[in-house]
C-alpha positions in Angstrom: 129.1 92.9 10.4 126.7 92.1 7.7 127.2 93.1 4.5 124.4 94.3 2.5 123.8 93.5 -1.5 123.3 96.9 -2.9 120.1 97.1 -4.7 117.6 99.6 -6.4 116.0 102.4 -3.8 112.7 102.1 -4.3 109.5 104.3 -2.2 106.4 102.2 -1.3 104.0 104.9 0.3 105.9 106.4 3.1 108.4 103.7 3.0 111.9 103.1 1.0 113.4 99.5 0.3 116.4 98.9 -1.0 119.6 100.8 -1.0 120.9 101.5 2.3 117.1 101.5 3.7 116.1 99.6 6.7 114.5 95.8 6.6 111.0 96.7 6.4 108.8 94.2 8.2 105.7 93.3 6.7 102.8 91.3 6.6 99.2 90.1 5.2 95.4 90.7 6.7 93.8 87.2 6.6 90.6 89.7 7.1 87.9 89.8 4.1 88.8 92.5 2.1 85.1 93.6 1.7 84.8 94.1 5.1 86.9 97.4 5.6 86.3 97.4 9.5 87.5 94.2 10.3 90.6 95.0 7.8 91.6 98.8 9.4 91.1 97.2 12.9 93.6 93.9 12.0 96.2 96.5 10.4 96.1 99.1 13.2 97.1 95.7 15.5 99.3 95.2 13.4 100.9 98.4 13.2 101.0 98.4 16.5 102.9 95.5 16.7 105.3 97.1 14.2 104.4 96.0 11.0 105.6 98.7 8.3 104.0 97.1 5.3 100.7 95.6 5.0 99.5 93.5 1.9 95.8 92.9 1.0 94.0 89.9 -1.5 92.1 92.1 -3.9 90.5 89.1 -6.1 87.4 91.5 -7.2 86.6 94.9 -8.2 84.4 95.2 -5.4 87.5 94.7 -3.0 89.8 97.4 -5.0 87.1 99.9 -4.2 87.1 99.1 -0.7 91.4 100.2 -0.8 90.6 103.9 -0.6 88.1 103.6 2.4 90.9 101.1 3.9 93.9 103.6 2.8 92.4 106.7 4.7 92.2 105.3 8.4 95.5 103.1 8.2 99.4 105.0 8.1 101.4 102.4 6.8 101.7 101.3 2.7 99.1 99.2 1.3 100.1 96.7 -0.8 97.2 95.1 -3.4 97.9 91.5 -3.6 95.9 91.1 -7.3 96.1 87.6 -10.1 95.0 87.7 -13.5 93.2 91.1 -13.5 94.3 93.8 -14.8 91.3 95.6 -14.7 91.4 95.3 -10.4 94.8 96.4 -10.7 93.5 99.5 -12.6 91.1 100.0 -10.1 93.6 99.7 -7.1 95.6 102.2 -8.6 92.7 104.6 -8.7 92.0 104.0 -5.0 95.4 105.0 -4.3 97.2 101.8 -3.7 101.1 102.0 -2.9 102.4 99.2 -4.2 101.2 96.7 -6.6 101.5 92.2 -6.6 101.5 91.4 -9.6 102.7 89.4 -12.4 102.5 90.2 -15.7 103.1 88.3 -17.6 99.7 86.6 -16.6 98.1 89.7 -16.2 96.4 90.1 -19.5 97.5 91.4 -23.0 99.7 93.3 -23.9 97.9 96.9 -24.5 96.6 95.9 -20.4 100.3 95.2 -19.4 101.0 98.6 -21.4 98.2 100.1 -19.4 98.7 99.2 -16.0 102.6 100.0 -16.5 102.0 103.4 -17.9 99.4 103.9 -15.0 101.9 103.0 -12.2 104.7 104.9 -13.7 102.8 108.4 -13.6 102.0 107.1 -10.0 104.9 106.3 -9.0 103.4 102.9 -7.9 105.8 99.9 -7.3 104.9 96.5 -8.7 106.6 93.2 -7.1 106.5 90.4 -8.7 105.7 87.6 -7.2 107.1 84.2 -8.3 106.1 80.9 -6.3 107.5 77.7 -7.0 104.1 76.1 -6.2 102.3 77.9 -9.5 105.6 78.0 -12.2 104.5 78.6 -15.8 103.6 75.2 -17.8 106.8 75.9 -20.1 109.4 76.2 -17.5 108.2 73.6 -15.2 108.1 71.2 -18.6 111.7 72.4 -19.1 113.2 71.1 -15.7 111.5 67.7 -16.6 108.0 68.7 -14.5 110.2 69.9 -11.3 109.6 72.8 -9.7 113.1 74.1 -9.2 115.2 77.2 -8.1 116.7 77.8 -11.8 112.7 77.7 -13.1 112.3 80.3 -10.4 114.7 82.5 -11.8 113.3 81.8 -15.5 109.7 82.6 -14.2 111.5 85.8 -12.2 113.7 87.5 -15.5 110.3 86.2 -17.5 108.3 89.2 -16.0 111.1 91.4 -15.2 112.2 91.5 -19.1 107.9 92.2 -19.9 108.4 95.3 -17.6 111.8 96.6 -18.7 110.7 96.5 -22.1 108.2 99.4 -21.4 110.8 100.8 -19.2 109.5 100.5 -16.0 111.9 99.6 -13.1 110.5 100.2 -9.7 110.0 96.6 -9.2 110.1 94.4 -6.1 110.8 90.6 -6.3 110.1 87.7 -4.2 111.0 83.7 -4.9 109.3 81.9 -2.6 109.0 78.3 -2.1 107.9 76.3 0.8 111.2 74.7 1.8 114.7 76.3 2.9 116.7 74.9 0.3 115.0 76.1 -3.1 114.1 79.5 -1.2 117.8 80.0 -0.5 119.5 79.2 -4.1 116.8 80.7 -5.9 117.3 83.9 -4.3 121.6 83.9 -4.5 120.8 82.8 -8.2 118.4 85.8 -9.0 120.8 88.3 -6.7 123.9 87.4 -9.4 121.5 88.7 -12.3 119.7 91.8 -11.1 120.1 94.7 -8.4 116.0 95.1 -7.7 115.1 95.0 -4.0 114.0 91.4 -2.7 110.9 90.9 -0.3 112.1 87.4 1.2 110.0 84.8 3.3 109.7 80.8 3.4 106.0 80.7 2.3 103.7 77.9 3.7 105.7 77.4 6.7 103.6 76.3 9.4 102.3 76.5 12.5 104.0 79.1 15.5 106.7 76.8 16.5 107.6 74.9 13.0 107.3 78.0 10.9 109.3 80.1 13.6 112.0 77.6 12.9 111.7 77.2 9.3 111.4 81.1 8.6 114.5 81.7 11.0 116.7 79.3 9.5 115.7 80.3 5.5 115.3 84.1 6.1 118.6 83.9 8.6 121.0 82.6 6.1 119.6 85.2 3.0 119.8 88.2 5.5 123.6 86.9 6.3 124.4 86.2 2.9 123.2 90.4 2.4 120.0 89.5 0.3 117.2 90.7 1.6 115.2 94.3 1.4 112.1 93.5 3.2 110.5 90.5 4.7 107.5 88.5 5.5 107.1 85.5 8.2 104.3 83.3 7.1 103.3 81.7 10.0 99.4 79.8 10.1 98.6 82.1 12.6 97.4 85.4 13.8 99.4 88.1 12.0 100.7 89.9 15.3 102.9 86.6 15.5 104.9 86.9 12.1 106.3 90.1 13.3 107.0 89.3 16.5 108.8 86.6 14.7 110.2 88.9 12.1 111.9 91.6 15.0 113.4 89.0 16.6 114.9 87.7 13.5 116.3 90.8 12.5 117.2 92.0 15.8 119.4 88.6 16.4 121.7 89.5 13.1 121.6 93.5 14.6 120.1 94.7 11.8 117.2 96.7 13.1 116.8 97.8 16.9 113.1 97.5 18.5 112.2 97.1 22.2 114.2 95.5 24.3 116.4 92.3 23.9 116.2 89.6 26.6 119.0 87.5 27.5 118.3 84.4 29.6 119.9 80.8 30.3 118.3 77.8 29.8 118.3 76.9 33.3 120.5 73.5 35.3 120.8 71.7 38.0 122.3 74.9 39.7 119.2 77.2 39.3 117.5 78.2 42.6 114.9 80.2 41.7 111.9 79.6 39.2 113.5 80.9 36.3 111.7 79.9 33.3 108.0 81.5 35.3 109.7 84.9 35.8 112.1 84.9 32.0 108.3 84.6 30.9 106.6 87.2 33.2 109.6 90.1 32.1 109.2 89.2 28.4 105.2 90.0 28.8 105.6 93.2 30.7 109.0 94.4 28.5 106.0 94.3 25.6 105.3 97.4 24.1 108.4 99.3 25.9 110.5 100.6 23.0 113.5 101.0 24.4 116.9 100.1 22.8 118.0 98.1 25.6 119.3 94.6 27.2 118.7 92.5 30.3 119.6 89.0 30.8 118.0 86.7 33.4 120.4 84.5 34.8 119.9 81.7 37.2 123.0 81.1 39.2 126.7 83.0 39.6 128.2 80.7 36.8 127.3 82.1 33.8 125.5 85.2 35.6 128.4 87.6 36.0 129.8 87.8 32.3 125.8 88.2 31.0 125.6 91.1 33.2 128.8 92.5 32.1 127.3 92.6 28.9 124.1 93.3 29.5 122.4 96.9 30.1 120.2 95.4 33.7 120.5 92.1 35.0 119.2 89.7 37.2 121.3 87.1 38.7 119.5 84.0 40.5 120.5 82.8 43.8 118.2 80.6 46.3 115.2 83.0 46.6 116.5 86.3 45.9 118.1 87.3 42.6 120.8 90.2 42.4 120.0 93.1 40.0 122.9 94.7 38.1 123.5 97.8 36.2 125.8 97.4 34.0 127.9 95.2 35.3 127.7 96.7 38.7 125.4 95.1 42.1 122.6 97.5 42.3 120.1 95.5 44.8 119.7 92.7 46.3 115.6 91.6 46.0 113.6 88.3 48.0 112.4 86.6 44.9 108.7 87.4 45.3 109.6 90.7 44.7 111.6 90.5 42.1 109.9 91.0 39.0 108.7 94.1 40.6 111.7 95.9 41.4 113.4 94.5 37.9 110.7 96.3 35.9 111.0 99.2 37.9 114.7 99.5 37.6 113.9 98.9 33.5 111.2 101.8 33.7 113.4 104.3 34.8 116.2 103.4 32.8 
């Protein structure tokens, strides 16, 4: 079993991170934020989908006053994604932001850091901070000889931390993010040595569906196992819905949050006599949107068929056009393979 870090318990809107919460899932619109229809409509999809978290860019005044119209047709937190201005940040917190992306020490002066912190603290608004290894500060990047590395990702990190524990604020949210596995990884056991605030993890930049799939599995797989990790994001160049898809998978693999049903299947041989890979395919696409904490395997012959049905809450073993279906370990029908899918999603329906 994986073994948590233990870090600060912190509330974003309806949502807590951190402590012994759940993995919250979330994810960005790509949407202008000026156009509030197009936003609700791509964050009720997403919602849908099972996003918990939604994030925002807010790079104008004009877009923080669109967060309250955007905050009353949506249920999940809102999260202002804001650079440089603390005067948008002001005005996201009037519109009733839950959580704020910031950092400040970039923010503005000091009497504006003061402000904003103030602000958030009688709102009880969050801040993350948000360090990228693509945009370190001049000074750090100078002091690792011009390198972007995972100790400068730490300096930038305690740099904005320390800003915000000097006015005694420590509701904060951090995520190191770099576009490769290996600097995301040891800057976050680095950082996770020095404090106990929640992390929001994620490999940012990493690509297309299938490459950034890999990439975010791999980098966000090892944290999660290591314990770090509070809430996520898969960046993936690609519609939203797909990063957490992506993300519930992940999580679901390690057995750290439960969603929908979990499909088994093997990868097919020489020994399959049915067209395995078609109907794996077809019961994924109808198991979508049933949320029930299930497992079925599709297995195409009697080698490895058996034991995955032992294991496995319904199962279809293959044979040469028919397939068996098993409840829990036991023969429950025998089905011609045209009919197959059919009776398998039945069986899953009433279960």
């Amino acid at each position: 079993m994986i073994k948590r870090n233990k870090t600060r318990k912190i509330k974003i809107g309806n949502v807590y991170i951190g402590g012994n919460s759940p993995i919250a899932i979330q994810s960005m619109c790509n949407t202008d934020t000026h156009d509030v229809k197009a936003t609700v409509a791509q964050i009720r999809k997403l919602t849908q989908a099972g996003c918990e978290i939604i994030r925002i860019t807010v790079p104008d005044i004009q877009a923080a006053q669109a967060i309250g119209k955007i905050k009353s047709q949506i249920s999940i937190p809102l999260v202002a994604d804001i650079h440089f201005s603390a005067d948008v940040a002001m005005e996201a917190i009037r519109q009733g932001v839950d959580k704020l992306r910031i950092n400040p020490g970039n923010i503005g002066s000091e009497e504006k850091v003061v402000m904003l912190v103030k602000e958030c603290q009688k709102k009880k608004i969050p801040i993350r901070i948000g360090v990228n290894a693509g945009s370190l500060e001049k000074d750090i990047l100078k002091k690792y000889k011009g390198k972007a590395t995972a100790k400068g990702m730490v300096d930038s990190a305690m740099r904005h931390i320390k800003i915000l524990e000097k006015y005694n604020f420590y509701d904060i949210v951090i995520s190191m993010k770099a576009s490769d596995i290996e600097r995301t990884i040891e800057a976050h056991r680095l950082l996770s040595k020095k404090v106990n605030y929640p992390m929001h993890i994620g490999v940012t930049e990493a690509g297309t569906i299938f490459r950034g799939t890999i990439v975010s599995s791999i980098g966000l797989g090892v944290l999660l196992y290591d314990g770090i990790g509070d809430t996520l994001r898969v960046s993936l160049t690609a519609d939203p819905v797909e990063e957490i898809r992506v993300a519930w998978e992940i999580l679901k693999s390690l057995g750290l949050r439960k969603r929908g049903i979990a499909v088994t299947s093997c990868p097919t041989c020489g020994r399959t006599e049915i067209d395995l890979i078609s109907l794996t395919k077809k019961v994924e696409k109808k198991l979508e949107g049933i949320d029930k904490d299930i497992r079925v395997a599709v297995m195409g012959c009697v080698v490895n068929g058996p034991g995955e049905a032992q294991e496995a809450d319904l199962a279809i073993i293959g044979g040469k056009g028919v397939g068996l279906i098993m409840k829990h370990g036991k023969l429950l029908k025998k089905v011609n393979e045209k009919d197959l899918l059919k009776e398998f999603i039945k069986e899953i329906k009433e279960f």
